[in-house]
C-alpha positions as CSV (number, residue, x, y, z in Angstrom):
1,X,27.6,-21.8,18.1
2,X,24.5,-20.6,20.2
3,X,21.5,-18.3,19.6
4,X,19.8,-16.4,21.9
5,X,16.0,-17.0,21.5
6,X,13.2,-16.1,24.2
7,X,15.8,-16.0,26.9
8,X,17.1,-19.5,25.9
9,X,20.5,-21.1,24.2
10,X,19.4,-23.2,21.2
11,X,22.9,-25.5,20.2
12,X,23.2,-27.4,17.6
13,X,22.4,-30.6,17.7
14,X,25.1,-32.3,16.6
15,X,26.3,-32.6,19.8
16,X,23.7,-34.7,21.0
17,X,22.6,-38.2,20.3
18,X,19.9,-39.1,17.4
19,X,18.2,-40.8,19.7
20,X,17.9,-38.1,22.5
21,X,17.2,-35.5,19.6
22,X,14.0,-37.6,18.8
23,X,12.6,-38.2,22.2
24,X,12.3,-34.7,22.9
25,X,10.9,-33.8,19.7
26,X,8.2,-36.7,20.7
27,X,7.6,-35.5,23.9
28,X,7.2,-31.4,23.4
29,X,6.2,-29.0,21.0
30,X,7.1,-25.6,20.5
31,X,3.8,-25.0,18.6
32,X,1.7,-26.6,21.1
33,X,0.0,-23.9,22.5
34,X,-0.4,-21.8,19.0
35,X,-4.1,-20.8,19.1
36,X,-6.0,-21.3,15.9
37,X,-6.8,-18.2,14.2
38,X,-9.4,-16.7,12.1
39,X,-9.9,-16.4,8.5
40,X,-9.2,-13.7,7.0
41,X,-12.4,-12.0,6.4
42,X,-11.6,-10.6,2.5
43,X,-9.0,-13.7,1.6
44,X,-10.8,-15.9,3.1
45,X,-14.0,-16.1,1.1
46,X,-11.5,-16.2,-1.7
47,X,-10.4,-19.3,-0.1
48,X,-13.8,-20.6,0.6
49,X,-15.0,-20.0,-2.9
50,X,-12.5,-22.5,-4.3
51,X,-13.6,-25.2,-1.9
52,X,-17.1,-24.6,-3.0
53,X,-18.4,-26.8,-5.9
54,X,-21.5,-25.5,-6.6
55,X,-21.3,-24.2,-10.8
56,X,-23.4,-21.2,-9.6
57,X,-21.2,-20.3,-6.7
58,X,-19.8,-16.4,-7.1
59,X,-16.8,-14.7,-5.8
60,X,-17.5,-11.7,-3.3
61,X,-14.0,-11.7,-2.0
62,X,-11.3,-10.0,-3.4
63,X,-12.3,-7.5,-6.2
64,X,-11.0,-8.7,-9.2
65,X,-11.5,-8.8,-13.4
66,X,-12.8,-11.7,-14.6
67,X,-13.8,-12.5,-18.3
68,X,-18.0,-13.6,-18.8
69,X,-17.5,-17.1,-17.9
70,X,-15.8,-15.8,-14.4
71,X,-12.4,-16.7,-15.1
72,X,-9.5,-14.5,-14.5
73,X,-8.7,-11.8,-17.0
74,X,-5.4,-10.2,-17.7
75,X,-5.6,-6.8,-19.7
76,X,-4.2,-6.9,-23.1
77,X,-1.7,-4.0,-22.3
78,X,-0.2,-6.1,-19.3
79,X,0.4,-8.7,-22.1
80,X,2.0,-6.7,-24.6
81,X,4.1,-5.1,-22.1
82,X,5.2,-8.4,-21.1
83,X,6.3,-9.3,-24.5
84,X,7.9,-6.6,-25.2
85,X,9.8,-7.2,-22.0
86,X,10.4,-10.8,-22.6
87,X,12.0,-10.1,-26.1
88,X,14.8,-7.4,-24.3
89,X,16.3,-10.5,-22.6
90,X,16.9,-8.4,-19.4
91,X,18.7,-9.8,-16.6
92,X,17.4,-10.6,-13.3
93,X,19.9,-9.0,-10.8
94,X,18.7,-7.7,-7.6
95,X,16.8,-4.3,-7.9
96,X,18.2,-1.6,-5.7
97,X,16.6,-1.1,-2.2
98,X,14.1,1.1,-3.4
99,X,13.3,-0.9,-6.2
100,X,13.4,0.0,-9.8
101,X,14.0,3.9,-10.4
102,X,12.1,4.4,-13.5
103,X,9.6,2.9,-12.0
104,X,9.3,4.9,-9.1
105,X,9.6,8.1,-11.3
106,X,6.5,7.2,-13.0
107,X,4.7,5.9,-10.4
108,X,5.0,9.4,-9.0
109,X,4.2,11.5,-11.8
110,X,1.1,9.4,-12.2
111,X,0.1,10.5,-8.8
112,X,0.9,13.8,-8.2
113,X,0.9,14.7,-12.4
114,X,3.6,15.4,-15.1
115,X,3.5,19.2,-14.2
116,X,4.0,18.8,-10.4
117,X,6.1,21.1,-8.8
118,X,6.8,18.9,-6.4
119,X,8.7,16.6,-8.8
120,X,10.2,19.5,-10.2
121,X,12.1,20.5,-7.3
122,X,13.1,17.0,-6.5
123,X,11.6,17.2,-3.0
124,X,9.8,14.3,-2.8
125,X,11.3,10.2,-2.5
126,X,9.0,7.5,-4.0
127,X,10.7,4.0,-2.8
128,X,8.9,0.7,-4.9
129,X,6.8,-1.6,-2.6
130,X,5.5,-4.9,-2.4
131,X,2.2,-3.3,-3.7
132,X,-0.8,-1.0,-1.5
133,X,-0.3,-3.5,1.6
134,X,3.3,-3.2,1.8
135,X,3.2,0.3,0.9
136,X,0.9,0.8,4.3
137,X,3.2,-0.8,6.5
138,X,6.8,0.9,5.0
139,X,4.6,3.6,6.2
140,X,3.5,2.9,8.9
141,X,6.9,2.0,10.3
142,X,8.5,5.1,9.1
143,X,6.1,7.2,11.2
144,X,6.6,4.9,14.3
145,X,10.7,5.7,13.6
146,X,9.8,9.1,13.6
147,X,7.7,9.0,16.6
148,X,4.4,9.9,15.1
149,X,1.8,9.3,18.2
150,X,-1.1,8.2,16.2
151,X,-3.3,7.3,13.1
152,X,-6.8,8.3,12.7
153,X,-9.1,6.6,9.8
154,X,-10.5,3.4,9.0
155,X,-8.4,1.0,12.4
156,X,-6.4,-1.6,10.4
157,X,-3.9,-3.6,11.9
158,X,-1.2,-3.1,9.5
159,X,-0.4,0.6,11.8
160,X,-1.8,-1.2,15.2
161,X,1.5,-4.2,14.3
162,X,4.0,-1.5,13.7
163,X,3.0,-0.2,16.9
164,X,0.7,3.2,16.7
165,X,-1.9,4.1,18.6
166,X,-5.4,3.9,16.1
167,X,-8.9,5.5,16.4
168,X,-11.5,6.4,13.8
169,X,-13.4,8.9,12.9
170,X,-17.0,9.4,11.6
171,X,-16.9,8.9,7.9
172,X,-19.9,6.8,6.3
173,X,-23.8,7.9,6.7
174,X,-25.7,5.1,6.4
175,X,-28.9,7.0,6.6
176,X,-28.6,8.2,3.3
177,X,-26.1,6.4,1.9
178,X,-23.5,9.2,2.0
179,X,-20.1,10.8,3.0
180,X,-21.1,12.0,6.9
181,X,-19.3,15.4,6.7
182,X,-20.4,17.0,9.3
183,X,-19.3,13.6,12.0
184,X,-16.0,13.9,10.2
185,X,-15.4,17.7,10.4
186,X,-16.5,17.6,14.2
187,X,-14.3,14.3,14.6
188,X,-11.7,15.9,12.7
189,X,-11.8,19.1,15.0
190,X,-10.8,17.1,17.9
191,X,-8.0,15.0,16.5
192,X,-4.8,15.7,19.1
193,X,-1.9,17.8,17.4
194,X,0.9,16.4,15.2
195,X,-1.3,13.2,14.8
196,X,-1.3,11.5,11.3
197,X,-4.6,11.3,9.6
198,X,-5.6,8.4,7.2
199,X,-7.6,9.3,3.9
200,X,-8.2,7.5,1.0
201,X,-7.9,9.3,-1.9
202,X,-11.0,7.8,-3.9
203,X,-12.8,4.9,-4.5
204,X,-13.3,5.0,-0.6
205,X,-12.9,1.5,0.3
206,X,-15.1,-0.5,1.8
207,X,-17.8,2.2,1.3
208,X,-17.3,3.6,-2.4
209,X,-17.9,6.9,-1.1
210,X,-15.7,9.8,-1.4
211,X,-15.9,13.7,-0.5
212,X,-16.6,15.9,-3.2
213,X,-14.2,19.0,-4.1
214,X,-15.4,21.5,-1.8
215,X,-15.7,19.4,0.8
216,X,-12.0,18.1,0.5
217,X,-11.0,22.0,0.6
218,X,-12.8,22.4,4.5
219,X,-11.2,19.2,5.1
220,X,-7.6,20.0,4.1
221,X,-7.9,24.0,5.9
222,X,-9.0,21.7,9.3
223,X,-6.4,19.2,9.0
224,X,-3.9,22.5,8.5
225,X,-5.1,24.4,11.4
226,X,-4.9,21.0,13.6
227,X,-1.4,20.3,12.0
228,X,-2.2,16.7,11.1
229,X,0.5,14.9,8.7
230,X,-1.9,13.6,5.7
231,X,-1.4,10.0,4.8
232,X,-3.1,8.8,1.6
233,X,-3.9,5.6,0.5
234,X,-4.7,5.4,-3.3
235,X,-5.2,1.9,-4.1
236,X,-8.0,2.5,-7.0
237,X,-6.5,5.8,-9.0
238,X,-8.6,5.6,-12.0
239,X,-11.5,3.8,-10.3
240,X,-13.8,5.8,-9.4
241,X,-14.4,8.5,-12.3
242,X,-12.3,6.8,-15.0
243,X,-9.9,9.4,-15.0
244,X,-6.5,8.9,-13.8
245,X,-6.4,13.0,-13.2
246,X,-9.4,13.6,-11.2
247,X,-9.2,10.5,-9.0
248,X,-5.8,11.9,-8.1
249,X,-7.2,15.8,-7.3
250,X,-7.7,15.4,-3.8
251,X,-3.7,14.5,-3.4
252,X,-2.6,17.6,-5.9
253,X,-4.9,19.8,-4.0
254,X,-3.7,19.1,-0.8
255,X,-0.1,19.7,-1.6
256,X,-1.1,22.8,-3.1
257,X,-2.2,23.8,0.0
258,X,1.0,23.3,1.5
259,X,0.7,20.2,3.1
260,X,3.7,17.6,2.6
261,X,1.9,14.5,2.6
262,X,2.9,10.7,2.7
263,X,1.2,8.4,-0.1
264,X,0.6,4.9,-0.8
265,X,-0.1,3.4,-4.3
266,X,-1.2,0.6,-5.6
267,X,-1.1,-1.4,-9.1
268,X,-3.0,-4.3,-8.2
269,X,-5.9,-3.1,-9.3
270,X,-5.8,-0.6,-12.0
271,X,-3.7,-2.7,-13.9
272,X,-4.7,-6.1,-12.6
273,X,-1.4,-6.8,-11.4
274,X,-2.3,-8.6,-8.5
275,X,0.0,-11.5,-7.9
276,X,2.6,-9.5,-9.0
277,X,2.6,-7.0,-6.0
278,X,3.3,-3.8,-7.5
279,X,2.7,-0.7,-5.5
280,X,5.2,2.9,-4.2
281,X,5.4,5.2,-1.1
282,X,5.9,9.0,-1.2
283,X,7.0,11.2,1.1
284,X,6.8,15.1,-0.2
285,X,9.0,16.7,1.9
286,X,10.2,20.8,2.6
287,X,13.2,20.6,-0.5
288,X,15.6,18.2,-2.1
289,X,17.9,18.0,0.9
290,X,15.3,16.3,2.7
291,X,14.3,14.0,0.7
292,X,17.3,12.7,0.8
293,X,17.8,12.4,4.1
294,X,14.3,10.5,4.1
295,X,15.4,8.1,1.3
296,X,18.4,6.5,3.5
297,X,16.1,6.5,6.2
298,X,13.4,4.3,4.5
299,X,16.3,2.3,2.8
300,X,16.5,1.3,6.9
301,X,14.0,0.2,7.2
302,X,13.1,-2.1,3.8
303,X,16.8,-3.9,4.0
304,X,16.3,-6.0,6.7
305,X,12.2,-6.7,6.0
306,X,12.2,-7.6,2.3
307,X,15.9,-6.7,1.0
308,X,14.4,-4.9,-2.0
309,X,11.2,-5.5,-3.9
310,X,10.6,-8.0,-7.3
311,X,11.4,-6.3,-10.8
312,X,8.9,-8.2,-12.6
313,X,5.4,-6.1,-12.0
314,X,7.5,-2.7,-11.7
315,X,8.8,-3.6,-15.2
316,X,5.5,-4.3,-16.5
317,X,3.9,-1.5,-14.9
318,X,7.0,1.2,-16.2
319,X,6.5,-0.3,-19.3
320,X,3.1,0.9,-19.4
321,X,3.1,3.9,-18.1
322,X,5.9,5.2,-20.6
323,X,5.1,3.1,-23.5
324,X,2.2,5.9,-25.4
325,X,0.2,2.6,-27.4
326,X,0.4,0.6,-24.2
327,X,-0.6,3.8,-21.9
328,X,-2.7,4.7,-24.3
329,X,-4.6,1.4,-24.5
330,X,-4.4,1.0,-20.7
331,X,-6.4,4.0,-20.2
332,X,-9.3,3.6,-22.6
């Protein structure tokens, strides 16, 4: 049996000697010429903090809890849930493409709120991801299937790998510290038709700065008259005023306004679920017909990249989220 790799047949060895099998392992490499790359520039001061043995060394890496003496904290609600999970003795069969559905029905409603008529009318598809990272790149490779040209925000290379085409546009004032809204209205104003515009939905990140409400309302009436596809990324929902609600408003409003958007959450850090990789993609779409017809096309794409996501965190997380002393002690 061959494969075809790199324009090359690769056979199985079996039909060669030992000895000729282990000369030309000595004498080539396929790795040879593999460049060393750089660190990652968030991960890796993570890593470099645990070489470090200085006692006074600190952590500016990944953004994390940590108890007083600097130590990793879980939240008491994550433990709970995870007890009451562990005493339901539940299996640990494979979760469906999309992941786990009660899961992704809350991780909606969180988003978009109990009373959305979006979820009323069934037209949107939330699929479970391996948390905000994974979430971006489902994403990103759904637009590229659909031949979306390009992505404007903060240039990342999870849409530059799935192939778009990235630029920015003016965002942070450092002269005062502020959201530049007049750079990003004119910036805005020039952005090519049908393009997809990236916006997160608070908690800005890396800047911590976010548009207030009636700056989000010229922002959403210029992204309509440009007929940009809004993508949001809420990674922090919760973060940045404390209340689930208003850090979501900017995502509710906009699909007041008519526009159906694409959204990316995260529960690594709200919940401090990082390891476990808990996160969802929406897409809102016209009616329920549609929505379908976007579910088996994002089922596409996640089978052959991932299979279907874990069911640990998304347990923990639904358990939460629908459990009122758990929610209740989550959110205080």
């Amino acid at each position: 049996m061959a494969l075809l790799k790199t324009n090359k047949l690769l056979f199985s060895l079996g039909n060669l000697s030992p000895s000729l099998g282990a000369l030309s392992a000595r004498n080539s490499s396929w790795w040879g010429g593999v460049q060393m790359g750089p660190p990652d520039p968030i991960l890796g001061v993570s890593e470099a903090f645990k070489k470090d043995t200085n006692p006074k060394k600190m952590n500016l890496g990944v953004g994390a809890y940590r108890d007083d003496q600097g130590k990793p904290f879980v939240l008491s609600c994550v433990r709970k849930a995870e007890a009451l999970i562990a005493a339901k003795q539940m299996d640990k069969e494979y979760l469906a493409i999309g992941g786990l559905a009660e899961f992704n029905k809350s991780c909606a409603k969180l988003a978009l709120g109990a009373d959305s008529e979006v979820l009323k009318s069934g037209r949107n598809i939330t699929v479970q991801t391996i948390s905000g990272t994974g979430s971006l790149r489902i994403g990103a490779n759904f637009l590229v299937s659909e031949r979306a040209p390009s992505v404007l925000g903060k240039p990342h290379p999870i849409f530059r790998d799935a192939g778009m085409t990235l630029k920015a546009y003016r965002y942070y004032d450092p002269s005062n510290c502020g959201f530049d809204f007049k750079g990003a209205l004119d910036d805005i104003s020039k952005i090519p038709e049908k393009s997809v515009i990236m916006m997160h939905a608070c908690a800005h990140n890396p800047t911590g700065v976010d548009p207030r409400p009636e700056q989000w309302k010229e922002i959403s009436d210029l992204v309509k008259k440009r007929d940009l596809l809004v993508f949001f990324d809420m990674a922090y929902q919760g973060f940045a005023s404390g209340d689930i609600d208003k850090d979501a408003w900017a995502v509710r409003y906009f699909i007041e306004q008519g526009h159906n958007i694409v959204l990316s959450q995260s529960f690594a850090k709200n919940m401090g679920l990082y390891g476990e990789r808990v996160g969802g993609f929406t897409v809102v779409c016209n009616d329920a017909e549609e929505a379908k017809r976007v579910e088996s096309q994002l089922k596409i794409l996640i089978r052959p990249i991932y299979s279907n996501p874990p069911m640990n965190g998304a347990r923990i997380a639904t358990t939460i989220l629908n459990t009122p002393e758990l929610y209740t002690l989550w959110y205080v």
